[in-house]
C-alpha positions in Angstrom: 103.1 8.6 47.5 103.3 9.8 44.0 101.9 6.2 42.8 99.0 6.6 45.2 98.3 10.6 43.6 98.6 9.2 40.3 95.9 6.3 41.3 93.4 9.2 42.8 93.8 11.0 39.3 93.0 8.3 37.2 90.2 7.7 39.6 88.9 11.1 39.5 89.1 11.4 35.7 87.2 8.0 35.1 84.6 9.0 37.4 84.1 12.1 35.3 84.5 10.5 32.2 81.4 8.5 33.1 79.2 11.5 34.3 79.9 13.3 30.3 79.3 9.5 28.9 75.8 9.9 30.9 75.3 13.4 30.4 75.7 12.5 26.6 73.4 9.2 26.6 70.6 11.0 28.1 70.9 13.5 26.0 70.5 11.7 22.8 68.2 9.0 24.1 64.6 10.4 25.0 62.4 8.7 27.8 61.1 5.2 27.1 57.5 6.7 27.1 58.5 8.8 24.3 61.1 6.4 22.8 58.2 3.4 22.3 56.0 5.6 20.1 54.4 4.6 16.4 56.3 6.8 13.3 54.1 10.2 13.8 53.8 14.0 12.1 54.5 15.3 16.0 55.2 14.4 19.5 54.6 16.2 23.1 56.2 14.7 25.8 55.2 15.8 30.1 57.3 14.9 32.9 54.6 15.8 35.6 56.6 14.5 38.7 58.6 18.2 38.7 55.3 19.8 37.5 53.4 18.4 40.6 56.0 20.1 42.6 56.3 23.3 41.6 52.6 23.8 41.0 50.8 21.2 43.8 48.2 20.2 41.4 47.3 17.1 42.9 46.7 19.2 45.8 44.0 21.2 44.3 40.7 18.5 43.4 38.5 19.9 41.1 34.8 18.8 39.8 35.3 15.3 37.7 33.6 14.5 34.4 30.9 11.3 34.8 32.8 9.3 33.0 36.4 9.8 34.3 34.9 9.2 38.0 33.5 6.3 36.8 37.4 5.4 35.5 38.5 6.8 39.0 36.4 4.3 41.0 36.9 0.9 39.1 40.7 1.5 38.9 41.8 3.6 41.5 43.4 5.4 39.1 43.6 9.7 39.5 45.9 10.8 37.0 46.8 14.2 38.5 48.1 12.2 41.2 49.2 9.1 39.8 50.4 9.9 36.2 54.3 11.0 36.4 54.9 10.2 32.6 52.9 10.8 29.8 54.3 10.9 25.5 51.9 11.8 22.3 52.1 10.7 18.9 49.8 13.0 16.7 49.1 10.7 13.3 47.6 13.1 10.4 45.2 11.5 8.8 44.9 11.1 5.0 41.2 12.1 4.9 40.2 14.6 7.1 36.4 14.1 7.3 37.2 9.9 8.1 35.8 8.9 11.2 39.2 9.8 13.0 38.7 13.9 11.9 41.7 15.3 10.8 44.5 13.3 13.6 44.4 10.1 15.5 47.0 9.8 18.7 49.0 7.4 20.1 49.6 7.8 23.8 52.3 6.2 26.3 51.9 6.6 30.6 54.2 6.0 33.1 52.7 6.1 36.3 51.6 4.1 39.1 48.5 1.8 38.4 47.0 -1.3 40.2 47.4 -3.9 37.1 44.8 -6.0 38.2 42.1 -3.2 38.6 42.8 -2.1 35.4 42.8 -4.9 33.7 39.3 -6.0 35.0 38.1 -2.5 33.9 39.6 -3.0 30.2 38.1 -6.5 30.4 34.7 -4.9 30.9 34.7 -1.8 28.9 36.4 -3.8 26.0 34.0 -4.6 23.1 36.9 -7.2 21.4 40.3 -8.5 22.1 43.9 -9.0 20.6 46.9 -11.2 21.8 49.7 -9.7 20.5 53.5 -10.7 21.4 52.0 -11.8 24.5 50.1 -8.9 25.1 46.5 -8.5 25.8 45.2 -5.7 23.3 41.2 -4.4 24.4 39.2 -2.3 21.9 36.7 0.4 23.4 34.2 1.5 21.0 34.1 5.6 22.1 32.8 8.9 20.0 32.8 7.0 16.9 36.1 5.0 17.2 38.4 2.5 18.4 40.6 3.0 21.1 43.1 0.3 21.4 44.8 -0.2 25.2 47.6 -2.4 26.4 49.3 -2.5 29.6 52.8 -3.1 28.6 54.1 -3.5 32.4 53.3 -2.5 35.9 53.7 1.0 35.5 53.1 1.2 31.8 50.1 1.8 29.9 49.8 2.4 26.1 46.6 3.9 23.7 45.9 4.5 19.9 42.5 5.5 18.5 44.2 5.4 15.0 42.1 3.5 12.2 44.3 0.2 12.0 46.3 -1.7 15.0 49.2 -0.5 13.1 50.1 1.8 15.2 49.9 -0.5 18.8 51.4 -3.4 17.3 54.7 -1.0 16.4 54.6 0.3 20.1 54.4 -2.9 21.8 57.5 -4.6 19.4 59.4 -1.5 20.1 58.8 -1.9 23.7 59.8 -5.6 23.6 62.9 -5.4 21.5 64.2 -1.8 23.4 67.7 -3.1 22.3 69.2 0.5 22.0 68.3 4.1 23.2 68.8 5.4 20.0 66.0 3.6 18.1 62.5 5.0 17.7 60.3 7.5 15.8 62.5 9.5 12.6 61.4 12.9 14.6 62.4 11.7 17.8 66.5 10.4 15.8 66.7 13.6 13.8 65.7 16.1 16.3 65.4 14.9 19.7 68.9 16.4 20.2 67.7 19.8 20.3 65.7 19.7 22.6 67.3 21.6 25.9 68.8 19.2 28.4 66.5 18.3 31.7 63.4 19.7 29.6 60.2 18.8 32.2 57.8 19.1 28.7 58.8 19.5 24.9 57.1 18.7 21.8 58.6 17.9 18.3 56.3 18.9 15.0 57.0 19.3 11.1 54.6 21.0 8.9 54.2 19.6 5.6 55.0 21.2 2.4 51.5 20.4 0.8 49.7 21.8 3.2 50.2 25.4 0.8 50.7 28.3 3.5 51.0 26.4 6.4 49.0 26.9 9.2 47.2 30.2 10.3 46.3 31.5 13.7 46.0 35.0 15.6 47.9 36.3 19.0 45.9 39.4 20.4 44.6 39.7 16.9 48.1 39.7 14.6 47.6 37.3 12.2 50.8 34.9 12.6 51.8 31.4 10.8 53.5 28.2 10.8 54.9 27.9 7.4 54.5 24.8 5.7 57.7 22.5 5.4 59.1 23.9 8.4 59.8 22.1 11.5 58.9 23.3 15.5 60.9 22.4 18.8 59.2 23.4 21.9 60.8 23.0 25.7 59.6 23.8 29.0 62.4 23.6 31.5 62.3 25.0 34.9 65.0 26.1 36.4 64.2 28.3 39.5 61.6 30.3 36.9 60.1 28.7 34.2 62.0 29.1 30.7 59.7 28.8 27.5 61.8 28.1 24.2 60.1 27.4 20.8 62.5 27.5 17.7 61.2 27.0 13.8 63.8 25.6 11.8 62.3 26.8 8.3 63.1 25.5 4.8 65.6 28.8 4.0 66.6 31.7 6.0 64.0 34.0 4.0 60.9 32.3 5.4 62.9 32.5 9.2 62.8 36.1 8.5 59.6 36.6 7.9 59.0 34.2 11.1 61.2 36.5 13.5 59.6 40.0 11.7 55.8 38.7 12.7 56.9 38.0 16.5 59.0 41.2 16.8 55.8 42.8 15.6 53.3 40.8 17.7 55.8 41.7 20.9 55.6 45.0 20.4 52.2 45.7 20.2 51.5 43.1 22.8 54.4 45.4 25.1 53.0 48.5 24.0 49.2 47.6 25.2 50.6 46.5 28.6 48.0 43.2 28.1 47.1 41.5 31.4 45.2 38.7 32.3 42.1 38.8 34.4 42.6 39.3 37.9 46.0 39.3 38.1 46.4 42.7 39.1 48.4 41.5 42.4 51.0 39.8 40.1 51.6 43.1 37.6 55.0 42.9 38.4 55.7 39.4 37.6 53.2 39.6 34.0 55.3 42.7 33.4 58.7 40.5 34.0 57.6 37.8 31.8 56.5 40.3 29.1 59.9 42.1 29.0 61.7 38.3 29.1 60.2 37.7 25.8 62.2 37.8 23.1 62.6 36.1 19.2 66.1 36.1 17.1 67.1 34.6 14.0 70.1 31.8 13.5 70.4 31.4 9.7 67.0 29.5 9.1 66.1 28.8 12.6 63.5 31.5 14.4 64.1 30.8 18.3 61.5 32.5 20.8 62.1 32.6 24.4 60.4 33.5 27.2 60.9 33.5 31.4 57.5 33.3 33.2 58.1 33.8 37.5 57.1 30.8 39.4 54.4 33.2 41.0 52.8 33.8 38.1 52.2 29.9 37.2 51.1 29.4 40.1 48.6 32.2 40.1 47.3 31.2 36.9 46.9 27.4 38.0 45.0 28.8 40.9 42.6 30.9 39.5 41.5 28.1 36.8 41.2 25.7 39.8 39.2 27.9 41.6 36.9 29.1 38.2 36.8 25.1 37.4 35.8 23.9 40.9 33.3 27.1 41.2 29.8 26.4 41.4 27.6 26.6 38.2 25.1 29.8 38.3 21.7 29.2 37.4 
């Protein structure tokens, strides 16, 4: 009797030992869409499987572009119902009036395409060709460059409109070789690990330090920044509501400061003018919630923002831009 208690214990332990070990592992190790990505200046990452769900985009059609419906008919390919994967590299480039403007991306989807359809479309939109570790690598001449595809596997599909194959060549060999979860991109190994745990959409970023005061923008006016050599972690998680988290992690706690001093003050005035959005009048309450959820607080030289918006309210906002994007034009 006690051997057999003993046996169940040991059981029971090594069955939670296991859970923690993968609770740990995908922790660390980001998704394979994310994980295959060229050395960038800033990744965003969508898991739109959970988005579809809570928000029943795919459900809601709206008018196509020309040349996406052309895409849509040779492949069979809709991404807002097909796409459950998608990962961005964003490559600053070192002159900003180049061909490529001031970034060229890097994309990775996960999804569920019909390789032979797309590969007859690539075939016939392609203006060159690349074998490459056994891949097939087509070049499509659009807006002025080169966009490079390769479908890595049945359900994977990779892009780069950078200026060299650099960039392609480094995500199929890190594709191929995917000998450990830990490998890939130097944002992805130093800061991956921040990011929240179950995160449906997060982005990585760093700003350099010669780009003088960083970058400048405006929320409801207030002039706000990103300084330069700091470093941005965004999340999306939802977990019954949707939980917004961005956190700076600046060069000293002097500039995180400043950082938390500009939202407190943005906050406030944005509280005090009780700012709504369109016709959301029937939703006050929940705009009112996910004001009041806002808040900003400083951890040494981190700034960390976070925010609760009600599923009601996403939802509401995703249907009035369906219905203003599927509205008829006026004359």
């Amino acid at each position: 009797m006690r051997r057999r208690t003993w046996l169940s214990l040991a059981i029971a332990l090594a069955i939670l030992a296991a859970l923690v070990t993968a609770v740990y592992l995908r922790k660390q190790a980001p998704p394979e869409v994310a994980s295959i990505l060229p050395e960038a200046d800033g990744i965003v990452y969508f898991n739109l499987k959970p988005l579809r769900t809570l928000t029943r985009f795919d459900q809601h059609p709206v008018a196509h572009d020309p040349d996406y419906q052309k895409f849509i008919d040779a492949t069979g390919i809709v991404f807002e119902r097909d796409l459950d994967e998608a990962a961005f590299a964003i490559h600053r480039m070192a002159d900003p009036n180049g061909p490529n403007g001031a970034v060229a991306y890097s994309e990775v989807f996960q999804g569920r395409f019909d390789g032979q359809r797309l590969a007859a479309y690539l075939e016939a939109q392609s203006s060159a060709h690349e074998s490459y570790a056994a891949d097939v690598i087509y070049s499509i001449e659009h807006a002025g460059r080169t966009d490079r595809v390769v479908v890595l596997g049945y359900d994977l599909v990779a892009v780069s409109n950078a200026p060299t194959a650099e960039q392609i060549h480094s995500i199929i060999d890190r594709y191929h070789s995917a000998a450990s979860p830990f490998t890939g991109d130097t944002l992805l190994s130093r800061y991956y690990s921040k990011v929240p745990l179950l995160s449906e959409a997060w982005g990585i970023g760093e700003i350099e330090p010669s780009t003088g005061p960083g970058i400048q923008f405006q929320v409801f006016g207030l002039p706000l920044s990103m300084p330069a050599g700091a470093t941005f972690i965004g999340s999306i998680r939802y977990l019954g509501s949707v939980h917004m988290r961005l956190e700076e992690i600046a060069p000293n706690a002097s500039i995180a400061k400043e950082s938390v001093e500009m939202v407190n003050l943005a906050l406030g005035l944005l509280r005090s003018t009780q700012v709504t959005i369109g016709a959301q009048d029937a939703n006050t309450a929940d705009w009112e919630a996910f004001v009041r959820s806002m808040k900003v607080e400083q951890k040494g030289k981190r700034a960390i923002f976070q925010a609760v918006v009600p599923t009601r309210l996403v939802r509401s906002l995703l249907s009035a831009q369906n219905a203003a994007a599927t509205a008829p034009a006026t004359p």
